[in-house]
C-alpha positions in Angstrom: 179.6 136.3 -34.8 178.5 132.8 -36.0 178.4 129.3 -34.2 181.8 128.8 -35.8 183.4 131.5 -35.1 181.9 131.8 -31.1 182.7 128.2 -30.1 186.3 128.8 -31.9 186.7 132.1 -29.2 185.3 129.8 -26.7 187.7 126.8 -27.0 190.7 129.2 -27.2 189.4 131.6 -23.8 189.1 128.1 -22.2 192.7 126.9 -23.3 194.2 129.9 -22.1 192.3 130.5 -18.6 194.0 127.1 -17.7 197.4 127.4 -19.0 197.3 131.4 -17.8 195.9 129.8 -13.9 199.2 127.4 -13.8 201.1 130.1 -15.1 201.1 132.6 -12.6 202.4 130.1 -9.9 204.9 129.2 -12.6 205.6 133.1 -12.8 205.9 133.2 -8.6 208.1 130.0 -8.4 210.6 131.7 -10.8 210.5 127.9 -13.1 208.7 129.6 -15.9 211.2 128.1 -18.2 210.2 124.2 -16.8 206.7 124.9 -18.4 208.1 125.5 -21.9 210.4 121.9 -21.2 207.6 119.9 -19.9 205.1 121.0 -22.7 207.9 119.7 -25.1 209.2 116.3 -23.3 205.5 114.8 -22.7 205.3 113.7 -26.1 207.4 110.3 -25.7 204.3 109.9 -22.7 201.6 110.7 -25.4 202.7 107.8 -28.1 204.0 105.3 -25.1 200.4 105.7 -23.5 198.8 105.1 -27.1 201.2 102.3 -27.1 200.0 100.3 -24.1 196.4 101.3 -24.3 195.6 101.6 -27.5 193.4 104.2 -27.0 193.6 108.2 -27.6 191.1 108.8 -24.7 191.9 111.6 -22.0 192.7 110.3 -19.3 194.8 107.5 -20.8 196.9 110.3 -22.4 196.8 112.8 -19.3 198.6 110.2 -17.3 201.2 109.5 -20.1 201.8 113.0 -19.7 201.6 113.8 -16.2 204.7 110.6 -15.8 206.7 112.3 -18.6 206.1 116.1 -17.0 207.5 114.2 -13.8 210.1 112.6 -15.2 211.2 115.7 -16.8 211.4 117.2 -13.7 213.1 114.7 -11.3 215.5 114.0 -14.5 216.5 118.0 -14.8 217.1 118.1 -10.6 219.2 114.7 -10.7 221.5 116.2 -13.8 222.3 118.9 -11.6 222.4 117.4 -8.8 225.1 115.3 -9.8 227.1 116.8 -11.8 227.0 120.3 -10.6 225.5 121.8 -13.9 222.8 125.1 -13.7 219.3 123.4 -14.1 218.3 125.4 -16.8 221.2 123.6 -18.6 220.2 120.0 -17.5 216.5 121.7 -18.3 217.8 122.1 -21.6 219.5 118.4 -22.5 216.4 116.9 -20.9 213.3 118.3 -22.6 215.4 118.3 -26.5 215.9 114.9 -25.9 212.7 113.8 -24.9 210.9 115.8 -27.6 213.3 114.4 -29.8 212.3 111.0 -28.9 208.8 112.2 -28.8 208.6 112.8 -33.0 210.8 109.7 -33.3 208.0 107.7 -31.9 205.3 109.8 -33.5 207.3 109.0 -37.1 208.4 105.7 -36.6 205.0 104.2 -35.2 202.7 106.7 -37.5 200.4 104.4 -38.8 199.6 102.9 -36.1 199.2 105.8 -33.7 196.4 108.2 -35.1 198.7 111.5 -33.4 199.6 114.2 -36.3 203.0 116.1 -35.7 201.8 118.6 -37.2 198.6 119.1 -34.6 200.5 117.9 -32.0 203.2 121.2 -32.7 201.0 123.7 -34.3 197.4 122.9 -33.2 194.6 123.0 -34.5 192.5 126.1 -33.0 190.8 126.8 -36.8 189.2 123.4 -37.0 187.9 122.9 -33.7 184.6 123.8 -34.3 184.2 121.2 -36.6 184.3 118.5 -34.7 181.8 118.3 -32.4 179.7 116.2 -30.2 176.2 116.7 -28.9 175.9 117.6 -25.3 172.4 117.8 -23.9 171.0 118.5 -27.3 173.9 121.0 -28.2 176.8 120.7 -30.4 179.7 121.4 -28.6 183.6 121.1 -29.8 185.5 117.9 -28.7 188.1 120.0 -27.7 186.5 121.1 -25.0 186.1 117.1 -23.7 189.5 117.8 -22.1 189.7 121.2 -22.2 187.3 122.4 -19.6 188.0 119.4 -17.2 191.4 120.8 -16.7 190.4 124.2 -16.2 187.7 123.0 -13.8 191.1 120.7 -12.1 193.6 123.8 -12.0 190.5 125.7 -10.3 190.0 123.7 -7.8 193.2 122.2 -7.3 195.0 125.9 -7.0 192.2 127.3 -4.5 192.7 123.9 -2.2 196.5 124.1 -2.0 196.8 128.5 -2.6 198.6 128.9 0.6 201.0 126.0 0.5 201.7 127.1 -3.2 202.2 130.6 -2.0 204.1 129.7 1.4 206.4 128.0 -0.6 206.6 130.5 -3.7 208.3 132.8 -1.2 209.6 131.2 1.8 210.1 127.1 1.1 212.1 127.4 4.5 209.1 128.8 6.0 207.1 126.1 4.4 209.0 123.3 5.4 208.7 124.6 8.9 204.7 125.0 9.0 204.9 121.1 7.9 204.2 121.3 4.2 205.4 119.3 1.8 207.7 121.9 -1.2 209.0 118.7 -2.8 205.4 117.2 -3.3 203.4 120.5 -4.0 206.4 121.4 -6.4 206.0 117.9 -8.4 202.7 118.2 -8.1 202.3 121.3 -10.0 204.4 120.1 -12.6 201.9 117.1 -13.0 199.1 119.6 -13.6 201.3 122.0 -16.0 201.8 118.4 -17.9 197.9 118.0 -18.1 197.1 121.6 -18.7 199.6 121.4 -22.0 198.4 118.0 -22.9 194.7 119.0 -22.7 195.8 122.0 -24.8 197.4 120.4 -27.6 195.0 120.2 -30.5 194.1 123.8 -29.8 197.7 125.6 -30.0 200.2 123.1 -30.4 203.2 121.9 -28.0 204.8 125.0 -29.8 202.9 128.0 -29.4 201.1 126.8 -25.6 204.4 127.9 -23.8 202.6 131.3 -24.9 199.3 131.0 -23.7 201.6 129.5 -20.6 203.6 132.4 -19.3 202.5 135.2 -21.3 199.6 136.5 -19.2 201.4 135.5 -15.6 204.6 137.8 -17.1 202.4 140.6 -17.9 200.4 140.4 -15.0 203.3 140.3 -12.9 204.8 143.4 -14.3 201.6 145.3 -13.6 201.0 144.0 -10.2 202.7 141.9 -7.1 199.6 140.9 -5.6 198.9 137.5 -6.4 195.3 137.9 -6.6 195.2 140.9 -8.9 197.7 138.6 -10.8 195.2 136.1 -11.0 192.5 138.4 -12.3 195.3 140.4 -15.1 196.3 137.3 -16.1 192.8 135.9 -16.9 192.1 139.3 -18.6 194.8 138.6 -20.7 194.1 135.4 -21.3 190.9 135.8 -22.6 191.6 138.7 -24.3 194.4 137.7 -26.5 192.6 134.3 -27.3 189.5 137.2 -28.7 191.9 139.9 -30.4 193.8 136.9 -31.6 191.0 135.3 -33.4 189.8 138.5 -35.0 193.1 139.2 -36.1 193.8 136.1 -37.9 189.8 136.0 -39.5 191.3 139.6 -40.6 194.5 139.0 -41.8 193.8 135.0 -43.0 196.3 133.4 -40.7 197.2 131.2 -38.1 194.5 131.6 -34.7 196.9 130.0 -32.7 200.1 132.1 -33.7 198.3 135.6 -33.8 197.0 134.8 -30.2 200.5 134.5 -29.4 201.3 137.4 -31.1 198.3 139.1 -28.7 199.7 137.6 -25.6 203.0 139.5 -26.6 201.8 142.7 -27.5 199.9 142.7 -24.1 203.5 141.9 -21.9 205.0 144.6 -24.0 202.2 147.4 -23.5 202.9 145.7 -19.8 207.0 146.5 -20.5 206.1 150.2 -21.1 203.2 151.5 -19.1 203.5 149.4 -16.0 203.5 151.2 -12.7 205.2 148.8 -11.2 208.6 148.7 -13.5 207.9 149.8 -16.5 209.7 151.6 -19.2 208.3 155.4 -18.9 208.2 154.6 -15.1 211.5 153.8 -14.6 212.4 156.9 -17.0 210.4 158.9 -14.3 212.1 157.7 -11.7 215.4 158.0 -13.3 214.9 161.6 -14.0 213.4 162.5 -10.7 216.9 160.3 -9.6 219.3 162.6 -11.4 217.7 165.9 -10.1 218.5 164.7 -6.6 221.6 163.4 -7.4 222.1 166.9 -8.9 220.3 168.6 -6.1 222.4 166.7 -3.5 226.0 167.3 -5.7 225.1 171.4 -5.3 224.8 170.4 -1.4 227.8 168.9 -0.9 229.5 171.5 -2.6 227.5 174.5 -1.2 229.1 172.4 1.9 232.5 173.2 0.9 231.9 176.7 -0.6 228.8 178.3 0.9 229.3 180.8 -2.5 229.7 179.1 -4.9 226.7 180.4 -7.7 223.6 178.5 -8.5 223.1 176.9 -5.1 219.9 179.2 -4.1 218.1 178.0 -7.8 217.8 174.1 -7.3 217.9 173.8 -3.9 215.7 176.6 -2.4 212.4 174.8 -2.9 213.1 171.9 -0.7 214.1 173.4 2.2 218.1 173.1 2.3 219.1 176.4 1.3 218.0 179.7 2.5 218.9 183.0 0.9 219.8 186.1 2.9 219.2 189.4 2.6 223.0 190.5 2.7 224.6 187.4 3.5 223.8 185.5 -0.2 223.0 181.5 0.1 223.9 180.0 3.3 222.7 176.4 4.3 219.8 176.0 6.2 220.0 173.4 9.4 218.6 170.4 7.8 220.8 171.4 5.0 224.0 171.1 6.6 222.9 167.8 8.1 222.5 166.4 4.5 225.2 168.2 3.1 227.6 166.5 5.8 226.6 163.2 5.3 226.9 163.2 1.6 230.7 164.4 2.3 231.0 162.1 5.2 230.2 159.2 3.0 232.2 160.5 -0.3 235.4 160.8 2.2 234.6 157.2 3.7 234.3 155.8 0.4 237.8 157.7 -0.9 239.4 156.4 2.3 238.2 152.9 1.4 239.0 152.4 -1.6 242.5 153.9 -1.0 243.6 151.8 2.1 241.6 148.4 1.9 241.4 148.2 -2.3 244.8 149.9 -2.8 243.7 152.7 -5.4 245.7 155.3 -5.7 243.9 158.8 -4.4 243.6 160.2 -7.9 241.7 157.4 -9.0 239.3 157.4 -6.4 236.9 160.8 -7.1 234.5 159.2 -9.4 233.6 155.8 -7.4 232.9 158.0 -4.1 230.8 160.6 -6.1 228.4 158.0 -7.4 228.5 155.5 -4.1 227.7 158.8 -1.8 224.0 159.4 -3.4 223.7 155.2 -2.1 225.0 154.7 1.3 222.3 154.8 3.7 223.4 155.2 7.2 224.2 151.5 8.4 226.5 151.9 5.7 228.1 155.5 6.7 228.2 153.4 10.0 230.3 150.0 8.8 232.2 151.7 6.9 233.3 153.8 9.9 233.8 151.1 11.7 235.7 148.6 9.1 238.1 152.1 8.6 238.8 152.7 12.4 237.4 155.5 12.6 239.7 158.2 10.1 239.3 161.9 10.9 240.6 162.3 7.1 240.6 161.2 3.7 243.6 160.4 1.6 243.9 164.1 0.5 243.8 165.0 3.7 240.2 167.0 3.9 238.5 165.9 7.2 235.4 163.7 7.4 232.9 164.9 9.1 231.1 163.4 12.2 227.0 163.4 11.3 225.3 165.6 13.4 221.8 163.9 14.1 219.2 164.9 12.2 
């Protein structure tokens, strides 16, 4: 690998690290969606920044952007707040508009604002190499002028506030009560998304960094809920979509900044299938080892009703509810009639139910009470008995039976 192609890798890793860091506490406060709108509505704060101090420096810019990431966000909570909207859909009118006055300014005021729509969208991840500076006798990209400041800032600022952040990512009651401030620490991280996407800019573009954003945090969060694992997945991620994604693009002769997208979302979607914490072929095996209970427990509650009837002995033998005889055939062992009753006990209370507080008729009512009997737990079993007063029979008059204890 050559300068060009290392420093390239390097700019891109660091880009990502800092939007993946902000993104998993995105990912826990469930406003993943505010990161796409704020790294879309600072632009108006990029060119009015320019505006007043004539200058494209960092800092100048990060604070144009951190007032239009906060003014985003107070503008999205006010919409809603007052007229009762969602706030994804006072999200929505918010960050189009300001984006929309963003290019506005960017076109109107082009020659006398050195910003190119088309970096400022797209990014420029292929030329960064190009332009660089010396630092202590090494050339090093520009890019990474702003780039590793805020990855250094999301460090440190995420390790000092990690338990207000996460206090509040589950509990803000909780966290108003230990005396934090949610309101604060929540505008507060929007601030630092608005820097993190403004330092990332002339890598991948307002566009694609809503990728490099929430890509890792998602797939991290469907392979783990510890937040620290999370931390470490996503920075695998991160780092290794902004690698793959570079050598796929050298490869294929094609955008760096779009194929490292398209990394990020083949890693969410290996995360879609092979997590172990909800993904695809888990969920499959769970929903077949589902069904052969359900089926398990449906030969129960019949082997309840007709201790003869064939095929009981093959499913059920193994775990422990049905015994075989030797003259007698299947009978149900003691744990099995414990299940067996409370699977009829709860497909009766559901009947009864849905008969006398819904108003279904009785023949309607077979199906619901077969599928809801494999869910009640018992506090259910319970409040239904106790909402029903009690019956001693269902509405085709079969008596429920009490649950023995088990």
């Amino acid at each position: 690998m050559n300068e060009i192609h290392l420093w390239t890798v390097v700019v891109a890793a660091t880009c990502s690290l800092a939007c993946a860091w902000v993104g998993v506490w995105l990912v826990l406060q469930r406003v993943s969606m505010i990161g796409d709108a704020i790294s879309h509505s600072v632009l108006p704060g990029l060119v009015v920044s320019f505006l007043m101090f004539g200058t494209r420096a960092p800092w100048p810019m990060f604070l144009g952007a951190a007032v239009a990431g906060l003014a985003t966000t107070y503008l999205t909570r006010s919409i809603a707040s007052a007229t009762g909207a969602k706030e994804d859909s006072s999200m929505g009118v918010v960050f189009t508009v300001l984006f929309a006055l963003g290019v506005l300014l960017i076109t109107r005021y082009a020659r006398q604002i050195d910003l190119d729509p088309g970096c400022v969208l797209y990014g420029l991840l292929e030329f960064v190499a190009l332009d660089t500076r010396p630092i202590l006798g090494v050339e090093v990209p520009r890019a990474l002028e702003t780039l590793a400041p805020a990855l250094a800032l999301t460090g440190v600022l995420l390790v000092l506030f990690r338990k207000e952040v996460l206090v509040m990512a589950f509990d803000p009651g909780l966290a108003r009560t230990l005396g934090f401030r949610p309101t604060a620490i929540y505008y507060g991280l929007m601030a630092l998304v608005a820097v993190v996407t403004v330092a990332s800019f002339e890598a991948v573009g307002s566009i694609l960094v809503i990728a490099m954003l929430i890509g890792p945090a998602v797939a991290a969060n469907l392979w783990t809920r510890n937040w620290r694992t999370m931390f470490a997945i996503a920075s695998l991620v991160a780092v290794g979509s902004s690698v793959a994604g570079y050598a796929l693009a050298v490869a294929t002769n094609t955008s760096v900044a779009g194929m490292m997208a398209v990394a990020v979302g083949v890693a969410c979607g290996l995360a879609a299938i092979f997590s172990p914490a909800g993904g695809v072929l888990q969920r499959a095996v769970r929903l077949r080892a589902s069904r052969a209970t359900i089926a398990a427990e449906d030969l129960l509650a019949n082997a309840y009703r007709d201790l003869e009837r064939s095929g009981v002995t093959s499913l059920l033998g193994d775990r422990g509810l049905v015994a075989r005889g030797w003259s007698d055939g299947a009978h149900l062992t003691s744990e099995g009639l414990i299940t067996a009753r409370r699977l009829v006990s709860g497909h009766r209370l559901v009947e009864t139910f849905l008969v006398k507080d819904v108003g279904r008729s009785p023949d309607e009512v077979h199906e619901s009470a077969h599928r809801a009997e494999h869910l009640l737990d018992a506090v259910q079993r319970a409040e239904l008995l106790r909402e029903l007063d009690s019956p001693v029979e269902d509405p085709h008059g079969s008596p429920i039976p009490k649950e023995p204890s088990a």
